[in-house]
Every structure is written in structure tokens, then in C-alpha cells.
MARKEDREN-149144 format. One record per atom (N, C-alpha, C): x, y, z. Coordinates in steps of 0.001 Angstrom, whole numbers, plus 500000, padded with zeros to 6 digits. Each point is the difference from the previous one (the first is absolute). Layout:
# residues N
XYZ/...
***
This chain:
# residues 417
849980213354702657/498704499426500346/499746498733499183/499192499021500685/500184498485499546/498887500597498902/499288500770499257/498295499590499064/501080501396498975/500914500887500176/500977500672499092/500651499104499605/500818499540500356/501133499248499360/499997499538498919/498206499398499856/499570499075499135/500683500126498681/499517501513499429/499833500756499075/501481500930499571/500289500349501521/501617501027499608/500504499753499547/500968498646501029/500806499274499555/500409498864499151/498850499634499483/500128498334499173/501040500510499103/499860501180499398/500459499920498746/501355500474500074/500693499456501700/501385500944499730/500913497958500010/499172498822500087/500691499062500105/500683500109498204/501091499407500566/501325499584498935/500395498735499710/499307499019499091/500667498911500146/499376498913500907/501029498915500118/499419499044501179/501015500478500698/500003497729500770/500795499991500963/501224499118499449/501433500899500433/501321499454499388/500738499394500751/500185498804499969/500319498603500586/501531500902500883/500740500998499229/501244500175500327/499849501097501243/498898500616500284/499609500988501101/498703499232500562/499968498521500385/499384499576500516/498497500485500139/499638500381498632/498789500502499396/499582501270500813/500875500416500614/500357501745500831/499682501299498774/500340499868498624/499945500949499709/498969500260498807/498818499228500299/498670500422498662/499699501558500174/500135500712501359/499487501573500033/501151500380499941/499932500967498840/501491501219499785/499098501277500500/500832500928501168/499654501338500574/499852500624498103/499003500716500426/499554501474498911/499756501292500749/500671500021501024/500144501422500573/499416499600501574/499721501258501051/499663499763501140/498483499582500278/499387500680498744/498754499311500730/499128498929499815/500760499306498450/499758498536499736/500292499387500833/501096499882501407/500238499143500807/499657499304500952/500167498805500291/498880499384500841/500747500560501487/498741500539500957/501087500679501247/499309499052500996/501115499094500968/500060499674500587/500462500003501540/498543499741500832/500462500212501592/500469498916500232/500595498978501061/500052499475500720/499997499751501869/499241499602500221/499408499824501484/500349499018500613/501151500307501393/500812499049500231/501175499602499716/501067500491500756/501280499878499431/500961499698500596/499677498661500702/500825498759500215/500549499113499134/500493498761500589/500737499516498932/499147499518498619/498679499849500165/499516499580498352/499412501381499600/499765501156500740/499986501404499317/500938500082499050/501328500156500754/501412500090499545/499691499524498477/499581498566500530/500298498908498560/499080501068499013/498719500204499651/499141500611499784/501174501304499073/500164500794500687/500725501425500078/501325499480498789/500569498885500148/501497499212499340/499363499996498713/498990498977499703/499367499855498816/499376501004499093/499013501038500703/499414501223499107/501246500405499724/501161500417500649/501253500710499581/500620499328499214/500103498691499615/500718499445498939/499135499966498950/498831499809499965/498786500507499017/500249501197499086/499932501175501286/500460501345499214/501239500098499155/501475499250500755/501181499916499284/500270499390498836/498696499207499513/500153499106499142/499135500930498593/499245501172500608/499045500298498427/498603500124500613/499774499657501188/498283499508500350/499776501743500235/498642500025499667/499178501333500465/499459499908501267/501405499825501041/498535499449501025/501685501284501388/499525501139500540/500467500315501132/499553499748501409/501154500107500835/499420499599501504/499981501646500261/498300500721500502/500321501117500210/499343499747501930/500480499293500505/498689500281501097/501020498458501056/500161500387501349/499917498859500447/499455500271501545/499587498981500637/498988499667501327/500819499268501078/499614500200501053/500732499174501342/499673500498501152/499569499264501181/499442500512501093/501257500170500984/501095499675499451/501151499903501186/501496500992499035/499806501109500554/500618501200498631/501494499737499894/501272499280501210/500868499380499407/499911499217498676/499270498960499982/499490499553499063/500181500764498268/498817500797500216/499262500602499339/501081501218499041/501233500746501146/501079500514499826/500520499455498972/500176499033500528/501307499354498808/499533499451499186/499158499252499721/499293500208498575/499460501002499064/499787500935500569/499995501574499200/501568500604499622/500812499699501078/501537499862499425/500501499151498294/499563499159500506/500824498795499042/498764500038498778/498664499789500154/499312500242498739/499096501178499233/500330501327501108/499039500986499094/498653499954500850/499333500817499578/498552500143500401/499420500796501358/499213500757499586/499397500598501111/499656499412501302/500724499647501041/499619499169501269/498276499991500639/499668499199500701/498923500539500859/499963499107500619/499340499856501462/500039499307501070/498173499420500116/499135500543499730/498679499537499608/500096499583498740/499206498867499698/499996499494498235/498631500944499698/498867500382500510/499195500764499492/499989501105499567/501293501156500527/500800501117499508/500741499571498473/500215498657499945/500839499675498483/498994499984499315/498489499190500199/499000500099499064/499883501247499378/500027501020500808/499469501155499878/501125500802498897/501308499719499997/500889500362498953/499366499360498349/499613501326499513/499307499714498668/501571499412498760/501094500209500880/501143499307498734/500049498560500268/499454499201500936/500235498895500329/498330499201499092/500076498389499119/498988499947499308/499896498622500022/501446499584500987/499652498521500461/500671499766501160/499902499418500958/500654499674500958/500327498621500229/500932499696500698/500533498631500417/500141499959501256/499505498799500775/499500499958501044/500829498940500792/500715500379501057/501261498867500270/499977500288501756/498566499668500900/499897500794501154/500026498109500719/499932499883501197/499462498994500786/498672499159499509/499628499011499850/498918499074499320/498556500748500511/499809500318501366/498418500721500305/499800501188499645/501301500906499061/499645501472500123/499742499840497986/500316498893499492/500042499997498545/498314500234499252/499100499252500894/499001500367499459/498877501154500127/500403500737501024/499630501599500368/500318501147498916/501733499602500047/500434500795499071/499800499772498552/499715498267499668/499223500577498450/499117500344499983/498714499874500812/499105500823499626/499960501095499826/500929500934501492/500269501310499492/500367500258498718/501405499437499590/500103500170498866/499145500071498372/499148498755500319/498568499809498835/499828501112500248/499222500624500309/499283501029500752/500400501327499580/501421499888499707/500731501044499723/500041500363498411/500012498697499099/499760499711498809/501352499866499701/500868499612501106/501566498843499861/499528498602499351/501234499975499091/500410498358499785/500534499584501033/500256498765500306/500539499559501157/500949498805499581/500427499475500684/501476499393500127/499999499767501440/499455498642500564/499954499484501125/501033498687500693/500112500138500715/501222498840500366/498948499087500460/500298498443500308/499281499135500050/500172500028501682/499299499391501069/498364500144499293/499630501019499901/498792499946499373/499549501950500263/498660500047500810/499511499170501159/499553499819501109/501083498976501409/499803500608500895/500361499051500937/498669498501500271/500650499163500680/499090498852499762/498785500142500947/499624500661500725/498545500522500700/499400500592499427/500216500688498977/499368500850499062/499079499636498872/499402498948500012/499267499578499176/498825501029499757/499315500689500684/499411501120499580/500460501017498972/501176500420501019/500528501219498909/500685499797498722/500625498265499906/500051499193498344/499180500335499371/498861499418500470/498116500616498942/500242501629499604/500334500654500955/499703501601499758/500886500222499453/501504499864499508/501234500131499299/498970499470498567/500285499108499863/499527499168498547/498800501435499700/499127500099500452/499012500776499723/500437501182499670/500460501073500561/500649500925499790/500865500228498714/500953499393499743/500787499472499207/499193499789498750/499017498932499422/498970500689499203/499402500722499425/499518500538501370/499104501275499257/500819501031499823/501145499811500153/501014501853500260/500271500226498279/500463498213499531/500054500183498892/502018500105499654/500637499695501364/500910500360500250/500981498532499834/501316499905499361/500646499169499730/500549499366501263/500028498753500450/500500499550500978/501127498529499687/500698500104500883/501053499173499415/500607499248501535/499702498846499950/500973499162502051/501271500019499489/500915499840501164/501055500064499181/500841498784500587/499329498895499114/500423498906500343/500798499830498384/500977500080499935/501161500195499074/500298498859498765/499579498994501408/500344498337498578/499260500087498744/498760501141500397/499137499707498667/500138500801498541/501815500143500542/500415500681498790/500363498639499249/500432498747500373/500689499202499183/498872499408498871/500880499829499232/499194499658498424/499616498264499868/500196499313501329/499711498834499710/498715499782500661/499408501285500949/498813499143500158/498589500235499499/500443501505498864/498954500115498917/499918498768498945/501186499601499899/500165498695498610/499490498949500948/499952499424500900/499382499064501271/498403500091499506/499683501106500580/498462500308499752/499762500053498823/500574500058498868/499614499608498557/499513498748499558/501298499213500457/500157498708500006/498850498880500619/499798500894501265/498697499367500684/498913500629499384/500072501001499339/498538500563499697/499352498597498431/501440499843499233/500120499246498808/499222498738500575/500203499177501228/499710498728500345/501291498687499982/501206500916499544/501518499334500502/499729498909501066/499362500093501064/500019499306501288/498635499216499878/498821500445499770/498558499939500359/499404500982501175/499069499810500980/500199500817501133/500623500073500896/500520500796500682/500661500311500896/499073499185501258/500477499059500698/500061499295501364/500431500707500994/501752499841500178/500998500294501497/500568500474499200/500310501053500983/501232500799499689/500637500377501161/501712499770499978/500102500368501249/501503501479499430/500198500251501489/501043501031499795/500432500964501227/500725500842500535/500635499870500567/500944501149500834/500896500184501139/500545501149499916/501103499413501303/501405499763499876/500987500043501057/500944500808500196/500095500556501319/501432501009499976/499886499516501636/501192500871500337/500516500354501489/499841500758500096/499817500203501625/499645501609500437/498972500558500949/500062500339500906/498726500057500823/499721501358500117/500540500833498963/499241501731499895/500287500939501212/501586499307500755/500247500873501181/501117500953499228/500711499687501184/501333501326499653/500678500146498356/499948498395499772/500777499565498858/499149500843498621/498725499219500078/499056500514499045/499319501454500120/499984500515500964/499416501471500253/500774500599501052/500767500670500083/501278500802500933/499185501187500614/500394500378501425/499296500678500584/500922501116499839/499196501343498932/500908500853499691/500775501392501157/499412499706501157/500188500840501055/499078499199501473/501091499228500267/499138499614501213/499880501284501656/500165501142499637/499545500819500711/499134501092499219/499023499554498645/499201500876499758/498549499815500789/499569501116500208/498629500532500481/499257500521499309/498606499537500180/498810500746499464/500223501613500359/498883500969499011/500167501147499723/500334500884499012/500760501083499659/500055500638499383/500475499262498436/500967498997500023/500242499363499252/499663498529499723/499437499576501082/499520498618499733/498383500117500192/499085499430498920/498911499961500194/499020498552500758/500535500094501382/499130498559500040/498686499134500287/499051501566499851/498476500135499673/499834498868498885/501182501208499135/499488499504497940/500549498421500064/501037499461500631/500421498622499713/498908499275501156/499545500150500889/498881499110500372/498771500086498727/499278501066499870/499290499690499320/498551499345500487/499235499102499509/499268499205500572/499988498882501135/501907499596499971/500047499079500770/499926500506501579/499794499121500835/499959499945501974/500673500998499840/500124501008500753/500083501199500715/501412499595501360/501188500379499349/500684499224501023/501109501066500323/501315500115500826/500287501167500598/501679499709499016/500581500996499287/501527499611499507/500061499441499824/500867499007499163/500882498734500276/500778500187498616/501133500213500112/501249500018499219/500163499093499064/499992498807500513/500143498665499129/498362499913499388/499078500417500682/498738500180499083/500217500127498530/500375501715500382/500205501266498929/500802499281499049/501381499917499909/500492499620499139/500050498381499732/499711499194500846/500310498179499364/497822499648499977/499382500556499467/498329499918499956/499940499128499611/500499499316499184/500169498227499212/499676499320500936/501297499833501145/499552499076500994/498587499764500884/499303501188499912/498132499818501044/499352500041499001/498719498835500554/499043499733499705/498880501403499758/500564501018500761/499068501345500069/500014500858498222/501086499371499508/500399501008498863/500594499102498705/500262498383500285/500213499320498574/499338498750500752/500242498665499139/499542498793500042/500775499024499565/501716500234499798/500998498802499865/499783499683499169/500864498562499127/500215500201498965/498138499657499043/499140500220500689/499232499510499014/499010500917499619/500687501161500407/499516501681499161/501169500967499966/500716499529500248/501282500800499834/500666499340498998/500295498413499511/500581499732499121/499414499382499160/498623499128500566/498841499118498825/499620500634498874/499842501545500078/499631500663498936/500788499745498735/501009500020499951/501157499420499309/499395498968499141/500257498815500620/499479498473499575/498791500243499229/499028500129501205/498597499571499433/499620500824498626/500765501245500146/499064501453498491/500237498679498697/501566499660500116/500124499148498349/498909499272499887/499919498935500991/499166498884500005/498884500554499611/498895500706501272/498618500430499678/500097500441498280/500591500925499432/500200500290499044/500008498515498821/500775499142499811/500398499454499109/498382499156499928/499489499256500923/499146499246500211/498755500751500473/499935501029499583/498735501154500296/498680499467500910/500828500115501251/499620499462501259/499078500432500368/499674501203499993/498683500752501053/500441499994501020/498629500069500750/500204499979501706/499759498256500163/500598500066501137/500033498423500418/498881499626500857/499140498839499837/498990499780501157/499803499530501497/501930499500500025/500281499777501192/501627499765500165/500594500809501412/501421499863500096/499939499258501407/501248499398500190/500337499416500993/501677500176500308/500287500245501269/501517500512499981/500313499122501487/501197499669500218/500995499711501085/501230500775499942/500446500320500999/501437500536500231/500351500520501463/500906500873500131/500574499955501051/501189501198500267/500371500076500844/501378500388500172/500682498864500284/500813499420499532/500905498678500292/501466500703499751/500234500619500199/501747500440499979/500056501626500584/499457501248499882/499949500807500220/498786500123501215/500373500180501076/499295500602500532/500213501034501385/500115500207501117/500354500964500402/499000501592499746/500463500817499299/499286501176500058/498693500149498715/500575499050498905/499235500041499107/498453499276500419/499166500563499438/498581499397500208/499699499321498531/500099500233499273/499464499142498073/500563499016499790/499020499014500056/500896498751499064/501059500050499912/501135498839499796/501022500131498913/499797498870498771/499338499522500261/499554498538499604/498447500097499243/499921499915499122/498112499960499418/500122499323499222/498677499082499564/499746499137498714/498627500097500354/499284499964498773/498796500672499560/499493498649498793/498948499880500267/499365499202498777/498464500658499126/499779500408499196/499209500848499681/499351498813498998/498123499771500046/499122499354498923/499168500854499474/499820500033498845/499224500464498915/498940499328499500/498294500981499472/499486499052500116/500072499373498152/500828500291499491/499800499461498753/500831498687500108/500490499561501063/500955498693500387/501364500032499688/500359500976500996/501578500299500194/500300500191501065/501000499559500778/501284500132500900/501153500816499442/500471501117500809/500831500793499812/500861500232501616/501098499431500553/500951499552500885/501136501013499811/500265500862500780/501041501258500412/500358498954501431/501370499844499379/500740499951501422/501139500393500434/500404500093501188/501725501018500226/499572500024501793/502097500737499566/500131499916501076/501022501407500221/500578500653500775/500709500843500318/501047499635500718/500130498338500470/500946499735501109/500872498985498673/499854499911499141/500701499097498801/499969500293498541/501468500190499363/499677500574498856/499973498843499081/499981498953499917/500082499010499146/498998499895499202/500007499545498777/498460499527499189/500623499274499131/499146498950499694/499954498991499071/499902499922498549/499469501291499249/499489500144498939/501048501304499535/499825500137498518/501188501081499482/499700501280500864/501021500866499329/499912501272500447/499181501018499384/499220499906499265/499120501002499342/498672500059501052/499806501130500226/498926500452500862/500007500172501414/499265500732500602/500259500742501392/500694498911501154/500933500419501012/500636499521500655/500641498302499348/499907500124499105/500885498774499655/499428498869499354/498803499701500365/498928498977499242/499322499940499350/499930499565498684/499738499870499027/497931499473500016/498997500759499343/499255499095499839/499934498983499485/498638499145500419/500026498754498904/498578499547499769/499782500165499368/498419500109499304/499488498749499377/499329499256500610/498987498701499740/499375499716499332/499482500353498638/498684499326499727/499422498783499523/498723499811499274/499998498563499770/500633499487498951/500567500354499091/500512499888498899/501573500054500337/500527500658500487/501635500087500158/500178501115501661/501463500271499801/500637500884500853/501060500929499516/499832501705500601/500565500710499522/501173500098501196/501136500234499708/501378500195500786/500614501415499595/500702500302500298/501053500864499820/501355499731500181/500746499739498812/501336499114499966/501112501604499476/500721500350500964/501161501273499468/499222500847498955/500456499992499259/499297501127498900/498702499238499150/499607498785500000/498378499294499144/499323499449501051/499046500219499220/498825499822500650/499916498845499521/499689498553501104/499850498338499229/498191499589500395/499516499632499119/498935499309500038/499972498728499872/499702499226500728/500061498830499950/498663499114500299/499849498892498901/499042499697499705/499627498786501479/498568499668500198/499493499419500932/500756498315499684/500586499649500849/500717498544500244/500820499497499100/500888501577499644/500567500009499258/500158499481498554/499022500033499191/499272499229499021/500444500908498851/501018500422499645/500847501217498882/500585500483500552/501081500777499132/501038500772500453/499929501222500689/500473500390500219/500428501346500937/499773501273499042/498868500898500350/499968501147499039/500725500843501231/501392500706498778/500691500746500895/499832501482499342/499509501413500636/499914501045499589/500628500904500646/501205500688499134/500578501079500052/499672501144500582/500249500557501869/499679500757500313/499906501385499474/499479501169499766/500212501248499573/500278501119501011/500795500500500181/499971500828501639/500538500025501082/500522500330500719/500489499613501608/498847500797500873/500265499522501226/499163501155500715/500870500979500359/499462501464499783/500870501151500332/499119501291500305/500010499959501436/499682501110500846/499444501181499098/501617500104499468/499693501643499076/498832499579498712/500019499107499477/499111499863498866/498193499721501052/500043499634501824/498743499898500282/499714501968499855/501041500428500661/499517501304500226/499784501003498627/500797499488498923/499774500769498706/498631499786499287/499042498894500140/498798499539500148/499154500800500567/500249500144501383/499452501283500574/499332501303499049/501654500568500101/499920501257498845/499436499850499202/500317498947498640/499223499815499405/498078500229499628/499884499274501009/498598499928500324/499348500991500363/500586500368500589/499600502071500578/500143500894498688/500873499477499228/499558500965498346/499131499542499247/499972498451499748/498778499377499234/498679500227500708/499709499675501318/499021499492500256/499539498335500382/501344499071499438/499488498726500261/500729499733500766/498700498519500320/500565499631500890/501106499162500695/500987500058501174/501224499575499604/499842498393500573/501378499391500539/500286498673499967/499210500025501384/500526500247501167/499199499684501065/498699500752500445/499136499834499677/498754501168499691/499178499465501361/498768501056500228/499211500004500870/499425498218500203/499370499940498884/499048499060500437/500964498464500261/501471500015499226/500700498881500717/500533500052501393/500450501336500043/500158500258501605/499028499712501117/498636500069499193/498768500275501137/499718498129500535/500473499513498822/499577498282500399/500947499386500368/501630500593499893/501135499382501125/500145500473500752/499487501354500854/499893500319501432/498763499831500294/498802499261499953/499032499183500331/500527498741500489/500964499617498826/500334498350500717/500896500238501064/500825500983499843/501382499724501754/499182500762501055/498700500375499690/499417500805501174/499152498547500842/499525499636499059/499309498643500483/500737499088500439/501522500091499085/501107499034500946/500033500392501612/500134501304499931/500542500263501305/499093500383501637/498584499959499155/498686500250500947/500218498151500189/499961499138499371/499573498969500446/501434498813500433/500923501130500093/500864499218500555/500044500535501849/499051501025499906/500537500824501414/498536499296500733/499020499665498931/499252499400500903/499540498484500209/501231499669499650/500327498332499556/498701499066499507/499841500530498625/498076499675499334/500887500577498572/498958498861499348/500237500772498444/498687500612499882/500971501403498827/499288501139499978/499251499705498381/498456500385500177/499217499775498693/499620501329499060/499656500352499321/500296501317498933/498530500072499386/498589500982500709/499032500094499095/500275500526498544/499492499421498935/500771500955498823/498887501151499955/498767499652500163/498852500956499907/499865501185500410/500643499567501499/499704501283500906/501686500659500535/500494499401499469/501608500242499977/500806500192501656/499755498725500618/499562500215501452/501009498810500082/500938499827501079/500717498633500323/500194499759501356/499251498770499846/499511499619500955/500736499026500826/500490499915501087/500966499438501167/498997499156501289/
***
């Protein structure tokens, strides 16, 4: 229970985090019931991922077991109870109800993520959410997630991964110091290939049927009410009914560092163009988005990408390949291989070059997690940063569908198209 933990467990942490177990092993097990027991919900390929990591967690020293796993489609669901352990179940509200399970990880389709944390809050689960953790129509049930989440009192964690790397806490230092002056533009970024069909999501039985083993009540969910569809079920990336292309499926990425480093808030107005320009055929989402987001403290913040080109201009540190680059009036922050360069406004002094600390590493986002579920604090990608970068790609993507830029009451927490 998330308001137990507080108290049980603090006192079974060991240590920190050791650079050589990718800071995996601060919790050493003290028997079965110090352990952090973990469900997971959803066990496709980033379940899987999910399921890979707690298990290398455990192999490494962590107090953290997978006792519990979820899936509406029980092939699925099979073989992940095969390969990682855990009591199966085909409803995630039957896993709530397993009193050994005390956090869950949530790895379902983008519209079913924010149902199930609430259930979960609710349950007095930590959570462990994959990004986004609303689909982009959901601007309501964003408000009611954030809320929930709150008052439960319950640890929540997106699991947007980059924000394990150690350069963009020293970033936000740096800017907090006045290194730059204020933050202006910032831009940043996300390219790959791929249009989320066969290649990127494989249709694991193109003669499965709803029923006894496939649930396809639970995978609609809120969305249109529509009859089968195979390539639905398993490639959901590709419709507009169940993701939003790359600019909630992969922006989350980009934007968490940024909002983070330059402690963005919510934005007062987005504006987006894009397209399908290379993929199109069965897919309905974008492949193509660029987003310009203003702030009212006088900032520009620019996410752009593409899915039909992997190229980028800027180093390789940070999501899909592009590097931020941070403006202010005083200088500019870069990211050069392993330092961080500041560089002064019109080049007027030398180059302050700072020694990155960190890589980004998955296992050290998810050992954070754990972590946090024994302390109590709060971790790297937390509620209230999550709540103001799926505000901005929600507003990207309302006001790209209704070709108008979208405006953001802060008062009444209302965005307006």
C-alpha cells in the first residue's frame, strides 16, 4: 500500500546508487516481505521491456519482485507468465485486487493508460506509466489522473527514460545559476523511420478473434465502438482512435528534458503543422509533426521530427537523435558527446565546457522508480512535469486537427481550440 510503505520499508534501503549496476542496486532484499511486489499490465513489446528490467533489477540485489502480470489477449499474457513469473490475469482490476502486488507498471495502448492509473491510485499502487499516460482527446481525464495521483498520496513515475541521464539535471543547474541568463528558444527534437506497421508492431496471429482469449471490449475502451480489426488490435500506433504519431508517442521523449531543464509550465499557446508525407496507406497519425510551444514568461520551445527520416543535425545525446539547444540572453547551452558547452552571447569568452555525469539508462530510470516507492520521494519524471508536457502535445495535436492554434486557460485549466 502506497501511505504503508512510507514507514515499513524506508529503513530496508542500502546505500546509494552504484555507477557499476547502473544505480540498480541501492535496495538489497531482507526477506519476502520487505520486497517491492510488482504487477505489470500489458505485455507487449514495452511490457516485455518493463518485465526485462524489474528482472534484471531483482538479478542485480534490488528488493523489487515481479509477482503479478496483466493482458487482455492470454497468448500474450501466457508467455509472459512463462518467461517472467507471476500470477497471470486477464482483467488489470483482478491484479489490483492481489494484496502481493504494491506497484504496478502500466505498458497498455495510450487511451487505456489513464483509466488504469486511476484504478491503480485508487488501489493505493505506485505506478510506473509509459508515456503518454493519456491519449490526446483526453484532456479531461489528464485533469482527473493528475488529481487522483495526489491525493492517493501514491508514487508516480512516466516512463519517459532519457530523464535518467545526468546531463540534464547539471543543464538545469546551470540555468538555474544564470550560465545563460533567461531562457528565450529552445528547440529539440525526435527522428527515426518507421510507420508503426508490420515492421514496428507485428501482427501476432493474423487469425486471432475476439472472445475467450482476446478481450476487445477492454482494448476499445472509451474509443468509437467499432467491429474487430486485427491490424487494430495489434499495430494501435497506427489510428488516430488509440495514439497520436510521433507527437505523443515519441514527443514525450524530447519535450520531459526540455520542460524540465527550463521549468516550463504549461504553455500559453501551441501551434503545429504536419502530415503524413511518406507513410500513408492504412496508417491514419501523422508521420511528420513540428510543434512550436510560447510561454508566458517569454519563451519558445520548438519539437520537431519526423518518422519518414532519421537524420539530425545536432549530437547524439537525447531522444531520437537531437540534441537540445537552449537560448538565453546571456549565452547558449549545447550538448557536445559527453560536456555540456555554454557558450557565451556573441561569443565574447571562452567556451565553459562541463563534464557530463551519467548516461541515460533505462535500468537506472526504472531503479528510480523502486527507489521512490521505498523513500517516498519524488522521482525524475514526476506528476506535475508529466502533467505540463502532455498539456503541450495535447494542444499540439487538438490544434493541429483543427488547423487553429490552441490557447491554454491557466486558471481554469481549460484549452482552448
Amino acid at each position: 500500500m502506497c501511505a504503508a510503505r512510507k514507514t515499513a520499508r524506508r529503513h530496508f534501503l542500502k546505500g546509494s546508487y552504484g555507477a557499476a549496476l547502473f544505480a540498480a542496486s541501492a535496495l538489497k532484499a531482507q526477506g519476502a516481505n520487505d520486497r517491492l511486489g510488482v504487477g505489470v499490465i500489458g505485455c507487449g513489446g514495452r511490457g516485455n521491456a518493463h518485465l526485462h528490467f524489474y528482472k534484471r533489477l531483482k538479478d542485480q540485489g534490488t528488493a523489487v519482485e515481479i509477482v503479478a502480470v496483466c493482458d487482455i489477449y492470454r497468448p500474450r499474457l501466457e508467455r509472459a507468465a512463462r518467461r517472467y513469473g507471476g500470477k497471470p490475469y486477464m482483467d488489470h482490476r483482478e491484479l489490483l485486487q492481489d494484496p502481493r502486488v504494491d506497484a504496478v507498471s502500466i505498458a497498455t495502448p495510450d487511451h487505456i493508460h489513464g483509466y488504469q492509473v486511476i484504478d491503480a491510485v485508487r488501489a493505493k499502487k505506485d505506478v510506473y506509466c509509459e508515456k503518454p499516460f493519456t491519449h490526446w482527446r483526453q484532456f479531461e481525464l489528464t485533469k482527473r489522473v493528475v488529481k487522483e495521483v495526489k491525493e492517493s498520496g501514491c508514487v508516480f513515475q512516466l516512463g519517459t527514460q532519457g530523464m535518467s541521464d545526468g546531463a540534464w539535471q547539471q543543464a538545469a543547474a546551470l540555468i538555474k545559476e544564470g550560465a545563460i541568463g533567461k531562457p528565450i528558444h529552445v528547440e529539440c527534437g525526435y527522428f527515426r523511420v518507421g510507420d508503426w506497421g508490420e515492421r514496428g508492431m507485428p501482427i501476432d496471429d493474423p487469425n486471432a478473434k475476439p472472445g475467450r482469449d482476446l478481450n476487445w471490449e477492454a482494448f476499445l475502451g472509451d474509443s468509437p465502438k467499432r467491429p474487430f480489426d486485427v491490424s487494430r488490435f495489434f499495430r494501435w500506433r497506427m489510428y488516430e482512435d488509440y495514439a497520436g504519431g510521433p507527437v505523443t508517442d515519441l514527443y514525450p521523449h524530447s519535450l520531459t528534458p526540455v520542460a524540465f531543464m527550463v521549468s516550463a509550465g504549461f504553455p500559453s499557446k501551441v501551434t503545429a503543422l504536419g502530415g503524413k508525407y511518406r507513410y500513408d496507406g492504412e496508417r491514419e497519425v501523422p508521420d511528420t509533426f513540428d510543434l512550436i510551444a510560447q510561454y508566458k514568461q517569454g519563451m519558445d520551445i520548438m519539437v520537431l521530427g519526423t518518422q519518414a527520416n532519421d537524420y539530425f543535425a545536432t549530437g547524439a545525446r537525447g531522444a531520437g537523435g537531437r540534441c537540445p539547444v537552449i537560448r538565453g540572453w546571456k549565452g547558449t547551452i549545447t550538448f557536445e558527446g559527453k560536456e555540456i558547452w555554454v557558450r557565451p552571447l556573441g561569443n565574447r569568452g571562452p567556451i565553459k565546457k562541463v563534464p557530463i555525469t551519467g548516461e541515460q539508462s533505462t535500468l537506472r530510470h526504472f531503479a528510480d522508480f523502486v527507489q521512490c516507492c521505498f523513500t517516498r520521494k519524488k522521482p525524475r519524471s514526476h506528476i506535475d512535469l508529466a502533467f505540463h508536457v502532455q498539456t503541450t502535445l495535447q494542444m499540439a495535436m487538438l490544434g493541429y486537427r483543427a488547423e487553429k492554434t490552441a490557447r491554454f486557460d491557466s486558471e481554469k485549466l481549460e484549452i482552448l481550440v
